[in-house]
mmCIF file of the N, C-alpha and C atoms, coordinates in Angstrom:
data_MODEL
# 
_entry.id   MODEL 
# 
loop_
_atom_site.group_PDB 
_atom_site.id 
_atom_site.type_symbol 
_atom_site.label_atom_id 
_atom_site.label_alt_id 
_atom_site.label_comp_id 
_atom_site.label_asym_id 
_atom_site.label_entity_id 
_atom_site.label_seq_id 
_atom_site.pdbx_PDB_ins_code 
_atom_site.Cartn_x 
_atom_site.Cartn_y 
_atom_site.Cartn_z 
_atom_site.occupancy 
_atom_site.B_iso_or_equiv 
_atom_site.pdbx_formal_charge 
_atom_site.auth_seq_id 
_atom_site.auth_comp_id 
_atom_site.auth_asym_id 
_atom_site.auth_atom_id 
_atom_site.pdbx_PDB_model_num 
ATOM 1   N N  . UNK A 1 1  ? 125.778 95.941  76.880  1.00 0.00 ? 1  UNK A N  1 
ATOM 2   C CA . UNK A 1 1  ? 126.498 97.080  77.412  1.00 0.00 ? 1  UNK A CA 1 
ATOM 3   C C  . UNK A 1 1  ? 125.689 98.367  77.283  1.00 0.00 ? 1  UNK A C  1 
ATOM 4   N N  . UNK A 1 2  ? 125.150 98.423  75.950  1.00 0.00 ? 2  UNK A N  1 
ATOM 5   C CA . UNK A 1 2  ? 124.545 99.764  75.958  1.00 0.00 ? 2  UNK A CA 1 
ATOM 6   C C  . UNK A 1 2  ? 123.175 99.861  77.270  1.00 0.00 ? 2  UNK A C  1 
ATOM 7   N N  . UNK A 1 3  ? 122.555 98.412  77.042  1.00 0.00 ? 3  UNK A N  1 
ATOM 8   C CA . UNK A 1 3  ? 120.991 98.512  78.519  1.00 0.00 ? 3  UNK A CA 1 
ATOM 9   C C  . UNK A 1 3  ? 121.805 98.921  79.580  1.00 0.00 ? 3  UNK A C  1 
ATOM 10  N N  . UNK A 1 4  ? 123.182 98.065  80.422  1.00 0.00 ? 4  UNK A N  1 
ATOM 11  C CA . UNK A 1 4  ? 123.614 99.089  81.469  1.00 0.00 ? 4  UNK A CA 1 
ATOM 12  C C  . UNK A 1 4  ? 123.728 100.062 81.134  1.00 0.00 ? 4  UNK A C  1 
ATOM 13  N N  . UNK A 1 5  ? 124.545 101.123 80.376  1.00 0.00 ? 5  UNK A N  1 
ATOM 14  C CA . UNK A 1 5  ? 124.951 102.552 80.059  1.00 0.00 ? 5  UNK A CA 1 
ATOM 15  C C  . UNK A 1 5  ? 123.391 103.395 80.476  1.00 0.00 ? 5  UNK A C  1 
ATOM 16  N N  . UNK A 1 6  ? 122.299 102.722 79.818  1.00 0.00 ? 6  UNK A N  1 
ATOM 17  C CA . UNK A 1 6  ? 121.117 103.066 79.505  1.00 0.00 ? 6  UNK A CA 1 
ATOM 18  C C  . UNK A 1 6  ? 120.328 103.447 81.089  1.00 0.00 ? 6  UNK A C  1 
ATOM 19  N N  . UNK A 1 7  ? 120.765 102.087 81.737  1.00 0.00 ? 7  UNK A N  1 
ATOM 20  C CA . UNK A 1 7  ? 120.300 102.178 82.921  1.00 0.00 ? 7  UNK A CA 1 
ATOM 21  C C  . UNK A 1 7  ? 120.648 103.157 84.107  1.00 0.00 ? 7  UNK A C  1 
ATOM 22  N N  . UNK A 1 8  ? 122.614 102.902 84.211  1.00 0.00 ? 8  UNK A N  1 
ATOM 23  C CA . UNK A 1 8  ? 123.373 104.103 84.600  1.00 0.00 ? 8  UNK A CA 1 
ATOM 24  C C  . UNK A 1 8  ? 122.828 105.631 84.852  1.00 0.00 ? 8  UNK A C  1 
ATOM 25  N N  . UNK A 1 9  ? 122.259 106.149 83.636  1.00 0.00 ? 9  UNK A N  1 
ATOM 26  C CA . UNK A 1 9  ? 122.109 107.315 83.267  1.00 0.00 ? 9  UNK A CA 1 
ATOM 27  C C  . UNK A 1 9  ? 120.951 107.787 83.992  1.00 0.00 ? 9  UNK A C  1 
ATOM 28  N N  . UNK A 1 10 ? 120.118 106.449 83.753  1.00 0.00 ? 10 UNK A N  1 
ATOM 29  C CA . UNK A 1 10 ? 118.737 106.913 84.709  1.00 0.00 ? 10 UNK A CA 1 
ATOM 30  C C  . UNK A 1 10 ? 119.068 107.323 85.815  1.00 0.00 ? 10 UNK A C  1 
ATOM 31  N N  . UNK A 1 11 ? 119.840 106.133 86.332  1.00 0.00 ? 11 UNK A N  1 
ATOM 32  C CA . UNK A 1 11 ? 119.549 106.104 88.089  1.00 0.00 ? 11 UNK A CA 1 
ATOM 33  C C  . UNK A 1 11 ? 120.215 107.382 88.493  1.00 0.00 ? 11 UNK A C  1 
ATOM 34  N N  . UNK A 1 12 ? 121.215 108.077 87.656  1.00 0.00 ? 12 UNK A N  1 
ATOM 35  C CA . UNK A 1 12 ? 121.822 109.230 87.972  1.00 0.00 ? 12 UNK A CA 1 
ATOM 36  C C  . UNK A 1 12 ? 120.994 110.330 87.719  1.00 0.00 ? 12 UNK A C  1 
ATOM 37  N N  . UNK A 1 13 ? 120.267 110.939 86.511  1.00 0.00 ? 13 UNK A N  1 
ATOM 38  C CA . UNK A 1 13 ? 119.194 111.150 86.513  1.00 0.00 ? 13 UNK A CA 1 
ATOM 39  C C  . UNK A 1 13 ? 118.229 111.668 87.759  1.00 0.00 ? 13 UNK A C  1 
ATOM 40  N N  . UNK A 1 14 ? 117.450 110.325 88.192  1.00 0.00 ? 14 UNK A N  1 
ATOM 41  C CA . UNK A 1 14 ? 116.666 110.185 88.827  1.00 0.00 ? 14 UNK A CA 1 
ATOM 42  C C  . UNK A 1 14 ? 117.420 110.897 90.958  1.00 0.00 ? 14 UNK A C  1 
ATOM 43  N N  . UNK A 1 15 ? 118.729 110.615 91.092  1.00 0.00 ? 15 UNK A N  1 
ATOM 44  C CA . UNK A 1 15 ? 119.487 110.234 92.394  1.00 0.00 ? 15 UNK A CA 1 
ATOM 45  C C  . UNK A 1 15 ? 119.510 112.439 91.714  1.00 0.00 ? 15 UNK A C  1 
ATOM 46  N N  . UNK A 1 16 ? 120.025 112.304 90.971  1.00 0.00 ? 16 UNK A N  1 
ATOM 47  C CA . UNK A 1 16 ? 120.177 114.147 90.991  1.00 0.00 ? 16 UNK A CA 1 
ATOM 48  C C  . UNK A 1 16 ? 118.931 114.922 91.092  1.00 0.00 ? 16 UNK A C  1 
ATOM 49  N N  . UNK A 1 17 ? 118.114 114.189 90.368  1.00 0.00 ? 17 UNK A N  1 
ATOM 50  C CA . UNK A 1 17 ? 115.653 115.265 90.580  1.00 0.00 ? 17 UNK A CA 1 
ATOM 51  C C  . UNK A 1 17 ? 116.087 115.039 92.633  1.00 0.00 ? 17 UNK A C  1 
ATOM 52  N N  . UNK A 1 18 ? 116.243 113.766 92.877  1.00 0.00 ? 18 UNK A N  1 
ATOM 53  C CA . UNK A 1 18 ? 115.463 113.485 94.875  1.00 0.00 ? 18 UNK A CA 1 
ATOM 54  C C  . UNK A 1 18 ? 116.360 114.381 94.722  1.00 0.00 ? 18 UNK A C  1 
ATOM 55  N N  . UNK A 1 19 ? 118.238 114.883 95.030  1.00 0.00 ? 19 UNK A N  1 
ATOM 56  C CA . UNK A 1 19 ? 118.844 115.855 95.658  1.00 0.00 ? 19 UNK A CA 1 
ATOM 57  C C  . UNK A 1 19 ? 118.290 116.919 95.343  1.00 0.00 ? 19 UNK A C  1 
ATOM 58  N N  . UNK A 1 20 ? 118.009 117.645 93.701  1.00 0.00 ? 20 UNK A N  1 
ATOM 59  C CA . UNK A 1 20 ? 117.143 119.188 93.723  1.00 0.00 ? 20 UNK A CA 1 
ATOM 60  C C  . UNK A 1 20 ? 116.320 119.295 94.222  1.00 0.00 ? 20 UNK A C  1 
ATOM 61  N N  . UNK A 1 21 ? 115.347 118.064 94.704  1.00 0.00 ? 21 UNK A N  1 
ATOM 62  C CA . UNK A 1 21 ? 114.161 118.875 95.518  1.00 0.00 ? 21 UNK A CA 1 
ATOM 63  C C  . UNK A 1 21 ? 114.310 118.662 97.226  1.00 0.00 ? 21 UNK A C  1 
ATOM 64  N N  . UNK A 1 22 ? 115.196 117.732 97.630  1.00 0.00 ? 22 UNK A N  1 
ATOM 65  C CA . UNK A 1 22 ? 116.050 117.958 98.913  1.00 0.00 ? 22 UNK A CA 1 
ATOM 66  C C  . UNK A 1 22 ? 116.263 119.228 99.281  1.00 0.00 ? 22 UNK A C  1 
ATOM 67  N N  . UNK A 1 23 ? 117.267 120.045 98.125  1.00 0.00 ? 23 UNK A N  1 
ATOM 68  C CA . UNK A 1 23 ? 118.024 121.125 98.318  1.00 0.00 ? 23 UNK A CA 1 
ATOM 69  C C  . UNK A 1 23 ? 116.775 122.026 98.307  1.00 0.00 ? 23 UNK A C  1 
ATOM 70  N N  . UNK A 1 24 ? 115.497 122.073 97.601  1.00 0.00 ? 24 UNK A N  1 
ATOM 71  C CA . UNK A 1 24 ? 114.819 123.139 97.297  1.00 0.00 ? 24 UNK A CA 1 
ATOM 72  C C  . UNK A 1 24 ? 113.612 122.646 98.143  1.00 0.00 ? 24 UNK A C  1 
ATOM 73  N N  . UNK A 1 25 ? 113.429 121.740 99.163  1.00 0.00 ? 25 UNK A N  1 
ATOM 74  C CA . UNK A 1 25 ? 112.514 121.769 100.439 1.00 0.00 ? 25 UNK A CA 1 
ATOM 75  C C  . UNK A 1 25 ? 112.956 122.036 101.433 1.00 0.00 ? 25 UNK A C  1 
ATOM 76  N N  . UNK A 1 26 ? 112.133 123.030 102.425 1.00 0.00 ? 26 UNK A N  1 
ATOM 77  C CA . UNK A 1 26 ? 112.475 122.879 103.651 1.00 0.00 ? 26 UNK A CA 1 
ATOM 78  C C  . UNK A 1 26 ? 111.604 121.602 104.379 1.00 0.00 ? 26 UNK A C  1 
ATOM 79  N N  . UNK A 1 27 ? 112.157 121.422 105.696 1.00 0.00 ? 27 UNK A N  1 
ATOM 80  C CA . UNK A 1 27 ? 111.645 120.308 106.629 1.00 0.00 ? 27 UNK A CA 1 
ATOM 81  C C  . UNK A 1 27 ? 110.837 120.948 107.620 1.00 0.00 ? 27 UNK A C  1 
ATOM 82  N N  . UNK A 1 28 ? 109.620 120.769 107.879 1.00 0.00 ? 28 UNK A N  1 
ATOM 83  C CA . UNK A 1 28 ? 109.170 121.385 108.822 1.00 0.00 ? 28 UNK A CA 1 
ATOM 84  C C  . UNK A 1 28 ? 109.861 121.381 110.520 1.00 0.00 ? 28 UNK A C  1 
ATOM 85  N N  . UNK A 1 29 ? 110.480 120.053 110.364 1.00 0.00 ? 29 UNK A N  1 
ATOM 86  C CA . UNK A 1 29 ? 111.326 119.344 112.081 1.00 0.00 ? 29 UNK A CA 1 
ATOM 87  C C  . UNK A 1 29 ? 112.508 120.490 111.944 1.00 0.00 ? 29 UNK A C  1 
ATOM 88  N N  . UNK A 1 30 ? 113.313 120.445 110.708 1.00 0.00 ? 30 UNK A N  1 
ATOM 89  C CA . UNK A 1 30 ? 114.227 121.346 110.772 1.00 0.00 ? 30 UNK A CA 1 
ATOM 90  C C  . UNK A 1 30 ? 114.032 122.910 111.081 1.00 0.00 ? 30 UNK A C  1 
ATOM 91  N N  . UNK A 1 31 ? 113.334 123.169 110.705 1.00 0.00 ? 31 UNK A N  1 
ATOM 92  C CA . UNK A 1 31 ? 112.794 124.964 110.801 1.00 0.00 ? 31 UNK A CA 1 
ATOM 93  C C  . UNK A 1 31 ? 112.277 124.567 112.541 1.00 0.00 ? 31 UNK A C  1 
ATOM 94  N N  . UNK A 1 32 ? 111.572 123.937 113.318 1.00 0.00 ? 32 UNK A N  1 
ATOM 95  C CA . UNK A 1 32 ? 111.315 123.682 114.091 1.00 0.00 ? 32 UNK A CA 1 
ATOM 96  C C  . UNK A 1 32 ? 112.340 123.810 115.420 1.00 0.00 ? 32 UNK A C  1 
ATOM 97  N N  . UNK A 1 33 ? 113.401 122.348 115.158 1.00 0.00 ? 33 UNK A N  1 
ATOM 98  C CA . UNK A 1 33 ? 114.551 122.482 115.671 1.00 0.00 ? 33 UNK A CA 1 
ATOM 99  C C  . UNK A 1 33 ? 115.581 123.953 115.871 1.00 0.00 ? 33 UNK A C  1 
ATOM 100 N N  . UNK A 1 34 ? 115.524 124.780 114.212 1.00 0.00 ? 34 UNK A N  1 
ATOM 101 C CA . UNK A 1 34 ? 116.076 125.969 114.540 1.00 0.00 ? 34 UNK A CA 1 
ATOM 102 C C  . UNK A 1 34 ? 115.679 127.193 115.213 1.00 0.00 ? 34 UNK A C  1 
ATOM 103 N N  . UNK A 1 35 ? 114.074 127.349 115.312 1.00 0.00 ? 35 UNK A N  1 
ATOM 104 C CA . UNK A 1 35 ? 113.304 127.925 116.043 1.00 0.00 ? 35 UNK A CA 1 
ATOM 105 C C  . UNK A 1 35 ? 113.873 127.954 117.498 1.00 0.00 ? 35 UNK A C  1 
ATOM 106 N N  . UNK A 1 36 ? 114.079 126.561 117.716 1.00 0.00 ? 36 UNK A N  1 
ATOM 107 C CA . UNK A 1 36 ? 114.096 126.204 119.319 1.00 0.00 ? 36 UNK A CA 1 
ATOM 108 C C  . UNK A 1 36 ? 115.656 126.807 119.389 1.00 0.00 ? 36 UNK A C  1 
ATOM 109 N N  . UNK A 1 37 ? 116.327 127.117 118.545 1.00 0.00 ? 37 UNK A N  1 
ATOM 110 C CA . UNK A 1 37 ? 117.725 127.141 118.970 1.00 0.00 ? 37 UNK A CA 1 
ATOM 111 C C  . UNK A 1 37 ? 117.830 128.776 118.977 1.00 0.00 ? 37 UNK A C  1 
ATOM 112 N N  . UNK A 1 38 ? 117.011 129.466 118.581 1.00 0.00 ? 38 UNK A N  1 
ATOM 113 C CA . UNK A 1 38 ? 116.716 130.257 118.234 1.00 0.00 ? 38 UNK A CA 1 
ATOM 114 C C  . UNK A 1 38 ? 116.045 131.974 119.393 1.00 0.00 ? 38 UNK A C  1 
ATOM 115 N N  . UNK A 1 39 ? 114.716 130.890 119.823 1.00 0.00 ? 39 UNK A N  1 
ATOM 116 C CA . UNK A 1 39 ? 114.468 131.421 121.246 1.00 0.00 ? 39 UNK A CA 1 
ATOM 117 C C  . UNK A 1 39 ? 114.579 130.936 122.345 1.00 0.00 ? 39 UNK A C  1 
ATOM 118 N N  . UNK A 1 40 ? 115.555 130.041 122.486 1.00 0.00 ? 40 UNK A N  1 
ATOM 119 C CA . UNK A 1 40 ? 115.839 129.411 123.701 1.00 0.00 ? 40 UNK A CA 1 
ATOM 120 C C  . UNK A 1 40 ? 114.611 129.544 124.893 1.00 0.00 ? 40 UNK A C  1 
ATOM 121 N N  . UNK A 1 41 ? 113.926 128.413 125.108 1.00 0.00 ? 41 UNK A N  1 
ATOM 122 C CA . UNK A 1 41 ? 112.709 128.641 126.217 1.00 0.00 ? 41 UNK A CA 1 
ATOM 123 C C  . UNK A 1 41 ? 112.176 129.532 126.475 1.00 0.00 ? 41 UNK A C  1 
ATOM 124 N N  . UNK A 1 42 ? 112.238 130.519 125.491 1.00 0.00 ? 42 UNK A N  1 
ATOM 125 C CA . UNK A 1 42 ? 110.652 131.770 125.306 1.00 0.00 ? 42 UNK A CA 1 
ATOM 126 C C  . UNK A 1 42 ? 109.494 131.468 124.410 1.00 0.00 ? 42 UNK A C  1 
ATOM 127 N N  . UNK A 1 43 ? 108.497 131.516 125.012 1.00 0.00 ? 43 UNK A N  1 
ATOM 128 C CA . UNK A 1 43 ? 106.888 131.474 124.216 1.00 0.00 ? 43 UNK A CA 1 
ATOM 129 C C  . UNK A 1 43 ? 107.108 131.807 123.162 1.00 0.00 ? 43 UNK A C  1 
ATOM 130 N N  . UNK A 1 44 ? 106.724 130.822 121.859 1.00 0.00 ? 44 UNK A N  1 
ATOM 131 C CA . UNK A 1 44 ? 106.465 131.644 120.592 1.00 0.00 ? 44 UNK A CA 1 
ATOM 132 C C  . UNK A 1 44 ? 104.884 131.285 119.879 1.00 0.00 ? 44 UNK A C  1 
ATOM 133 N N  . UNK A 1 45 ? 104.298 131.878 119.378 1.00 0.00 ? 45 UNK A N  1 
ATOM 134 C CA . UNK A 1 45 ? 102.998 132.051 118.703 1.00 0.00 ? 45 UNK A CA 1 
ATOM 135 C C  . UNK A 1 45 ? 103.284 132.371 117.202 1.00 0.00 ? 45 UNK A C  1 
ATOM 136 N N  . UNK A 1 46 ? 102.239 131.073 117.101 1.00 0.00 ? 46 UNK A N  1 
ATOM 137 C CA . UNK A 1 46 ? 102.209 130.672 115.379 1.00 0.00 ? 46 UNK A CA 1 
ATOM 138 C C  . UNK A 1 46 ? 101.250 131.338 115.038 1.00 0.00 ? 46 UNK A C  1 
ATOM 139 N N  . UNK A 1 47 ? 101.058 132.243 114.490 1.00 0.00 ? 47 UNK A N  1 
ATOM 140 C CA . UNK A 1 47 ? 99.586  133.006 113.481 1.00 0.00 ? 47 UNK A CA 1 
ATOM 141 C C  . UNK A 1 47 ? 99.471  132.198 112.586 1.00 0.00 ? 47 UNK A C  1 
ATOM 142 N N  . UNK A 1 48 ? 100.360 131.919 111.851 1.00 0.00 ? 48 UNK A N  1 
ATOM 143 C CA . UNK A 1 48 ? 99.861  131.025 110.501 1.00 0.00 ? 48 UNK A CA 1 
ATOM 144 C C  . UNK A 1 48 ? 101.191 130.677 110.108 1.00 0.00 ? 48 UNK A C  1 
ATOM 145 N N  . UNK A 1 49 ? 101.044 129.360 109.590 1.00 0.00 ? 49 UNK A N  1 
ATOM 146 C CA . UNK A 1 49 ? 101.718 128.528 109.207 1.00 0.00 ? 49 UNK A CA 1 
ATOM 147 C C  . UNK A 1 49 ? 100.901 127.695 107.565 1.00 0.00 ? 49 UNK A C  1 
ATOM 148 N N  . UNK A 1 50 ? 101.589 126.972 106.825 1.00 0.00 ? 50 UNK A N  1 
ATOM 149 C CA . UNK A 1 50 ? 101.394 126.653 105.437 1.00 0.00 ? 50 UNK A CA 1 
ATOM 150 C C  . UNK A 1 50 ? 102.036 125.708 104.704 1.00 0.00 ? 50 UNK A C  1 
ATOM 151 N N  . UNK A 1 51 ? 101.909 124.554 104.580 1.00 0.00 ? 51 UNK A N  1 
ATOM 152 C CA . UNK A 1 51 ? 103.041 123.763 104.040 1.00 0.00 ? 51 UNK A CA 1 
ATOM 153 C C  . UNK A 1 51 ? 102.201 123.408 102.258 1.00 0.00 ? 51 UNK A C  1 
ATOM 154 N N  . UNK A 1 52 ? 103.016 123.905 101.298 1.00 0.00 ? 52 UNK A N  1 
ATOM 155 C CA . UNK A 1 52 ? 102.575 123.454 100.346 1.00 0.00 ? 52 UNK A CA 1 
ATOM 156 C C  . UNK A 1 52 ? 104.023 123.558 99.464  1.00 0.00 ? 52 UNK A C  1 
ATOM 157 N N  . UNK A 1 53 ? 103.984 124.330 98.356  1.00 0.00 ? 53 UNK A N  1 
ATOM 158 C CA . UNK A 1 53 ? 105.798 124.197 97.761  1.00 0.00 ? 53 UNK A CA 1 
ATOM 159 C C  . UNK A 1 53 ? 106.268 124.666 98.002  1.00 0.00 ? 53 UNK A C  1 
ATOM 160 N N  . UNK A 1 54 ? 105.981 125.490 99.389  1.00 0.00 ? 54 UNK A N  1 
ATOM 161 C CA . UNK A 1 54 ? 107.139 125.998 100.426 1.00 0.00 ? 54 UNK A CA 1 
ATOM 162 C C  . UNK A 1 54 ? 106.442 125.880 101.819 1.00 0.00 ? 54 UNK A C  1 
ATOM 163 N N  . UNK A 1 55 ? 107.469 125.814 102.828 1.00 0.00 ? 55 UNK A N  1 
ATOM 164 C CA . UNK A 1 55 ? 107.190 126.035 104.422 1.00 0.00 ? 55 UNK A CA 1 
ATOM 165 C C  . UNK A 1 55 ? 107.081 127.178 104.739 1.00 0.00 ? 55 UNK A C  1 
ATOM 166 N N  . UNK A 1 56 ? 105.545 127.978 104.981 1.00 0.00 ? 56 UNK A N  1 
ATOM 167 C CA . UNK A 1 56 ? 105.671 129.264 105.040 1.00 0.00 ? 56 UNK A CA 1 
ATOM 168 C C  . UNK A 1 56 ? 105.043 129.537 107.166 1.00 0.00 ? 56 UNK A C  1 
ATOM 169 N N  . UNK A 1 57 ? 105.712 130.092 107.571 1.00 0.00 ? 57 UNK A N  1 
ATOM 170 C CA . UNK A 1 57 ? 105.271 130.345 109.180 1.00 0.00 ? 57 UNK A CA 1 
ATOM 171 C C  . UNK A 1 57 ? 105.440 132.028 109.480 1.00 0.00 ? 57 UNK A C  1 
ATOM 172 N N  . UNK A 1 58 ? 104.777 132.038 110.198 1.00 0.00 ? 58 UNK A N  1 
ATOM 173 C CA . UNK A 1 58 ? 104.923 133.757 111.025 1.00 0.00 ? 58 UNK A CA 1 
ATOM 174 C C  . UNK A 1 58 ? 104.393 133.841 112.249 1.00 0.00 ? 58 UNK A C  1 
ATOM 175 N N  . UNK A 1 59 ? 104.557 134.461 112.942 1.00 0.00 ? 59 UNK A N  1 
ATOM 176 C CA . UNK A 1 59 ? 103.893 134.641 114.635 1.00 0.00 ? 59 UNK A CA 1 
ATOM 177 C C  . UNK A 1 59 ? 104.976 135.299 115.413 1.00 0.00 ? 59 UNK A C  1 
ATOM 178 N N  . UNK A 1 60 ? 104.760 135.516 116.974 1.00 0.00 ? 60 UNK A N  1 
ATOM 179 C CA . UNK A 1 60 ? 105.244 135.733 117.193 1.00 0.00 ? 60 UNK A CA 1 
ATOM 180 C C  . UNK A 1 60 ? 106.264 135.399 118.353 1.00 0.00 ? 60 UNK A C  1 
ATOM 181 N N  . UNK A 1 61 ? 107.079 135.980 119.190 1.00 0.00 ? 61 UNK A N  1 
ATOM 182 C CA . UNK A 1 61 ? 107.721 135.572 120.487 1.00 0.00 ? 61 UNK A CA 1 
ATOM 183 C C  . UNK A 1 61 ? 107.782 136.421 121.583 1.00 0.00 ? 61 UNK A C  1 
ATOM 184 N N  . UNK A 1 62 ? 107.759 136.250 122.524 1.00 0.00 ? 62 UNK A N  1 
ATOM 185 C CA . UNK A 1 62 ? 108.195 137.131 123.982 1.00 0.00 ? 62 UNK A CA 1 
ATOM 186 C C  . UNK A 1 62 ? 109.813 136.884 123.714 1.00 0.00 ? 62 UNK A C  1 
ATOM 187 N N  . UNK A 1 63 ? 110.013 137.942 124.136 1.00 0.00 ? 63 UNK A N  1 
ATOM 188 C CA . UNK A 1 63 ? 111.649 138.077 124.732 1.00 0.00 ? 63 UNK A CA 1 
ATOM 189 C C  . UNK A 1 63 ? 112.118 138.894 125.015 1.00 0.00 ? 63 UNK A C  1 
ATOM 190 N N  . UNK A 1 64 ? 113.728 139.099 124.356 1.00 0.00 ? 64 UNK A N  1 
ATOM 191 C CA . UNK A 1 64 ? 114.687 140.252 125.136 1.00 0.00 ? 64 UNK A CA 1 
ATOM 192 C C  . UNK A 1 64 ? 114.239 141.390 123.996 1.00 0.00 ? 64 UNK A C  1 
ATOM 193 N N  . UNK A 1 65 ? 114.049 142.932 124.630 1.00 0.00 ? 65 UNK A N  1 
ATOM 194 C CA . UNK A 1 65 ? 114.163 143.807 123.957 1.00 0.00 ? 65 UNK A CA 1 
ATOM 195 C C  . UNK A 1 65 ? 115.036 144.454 123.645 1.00 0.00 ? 65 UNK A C  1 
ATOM 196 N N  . UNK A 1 66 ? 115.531 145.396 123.028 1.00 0.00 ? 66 UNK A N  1 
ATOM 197 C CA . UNK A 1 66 ? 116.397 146.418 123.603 1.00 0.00 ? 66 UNK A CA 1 
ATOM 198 C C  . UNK A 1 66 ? 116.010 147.805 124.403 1.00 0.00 ? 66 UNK A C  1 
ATOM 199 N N  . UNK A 1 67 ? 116.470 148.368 125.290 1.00 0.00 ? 67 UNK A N  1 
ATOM 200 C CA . UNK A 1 67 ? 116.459 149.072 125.998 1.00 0.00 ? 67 UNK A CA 1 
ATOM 201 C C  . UNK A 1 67 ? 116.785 150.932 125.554 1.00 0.00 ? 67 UNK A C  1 
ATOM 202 N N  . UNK A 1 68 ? 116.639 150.835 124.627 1.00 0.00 ? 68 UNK A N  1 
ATOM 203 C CA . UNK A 1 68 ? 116.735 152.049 124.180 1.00 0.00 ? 68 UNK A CA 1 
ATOM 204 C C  . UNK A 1 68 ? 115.815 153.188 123.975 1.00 0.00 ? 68 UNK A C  1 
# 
């Protein structure tokens, strides 16, 4: 009884580290996908982009201005 208990603990453990670093990565497809939802079929330009312990991007887009 106690090796299951023992085991239990791990796998919970281990199932809670994959969700914190789930929660604390971004996806590059996802940032991607929201981009697109984002500028709806306007040009955008990547200056730089970076994937290491974070997804870092910047550049720019054509679009709507304001008129002021």
């Amino acid at each position: 009884m106690e090796a299951f208990l023992k085991d239990q603990s791990l796998a919970v453990a281990k199932s809670e580290a994959i969700a914190e670093l789930r929660r604390t990565k971004r996806n590059p497809r996802l940032f991607l996908s929201e981009l697109a939802g984002v500028v709806r079929d306007r040009p955008v330009i990547f200056t730089r982009a970076s994937l290491g312990d974070e997804f870092l991007v910047s550049g720019l887009t054509v679009g709507e201005a304001s008129n002021t």
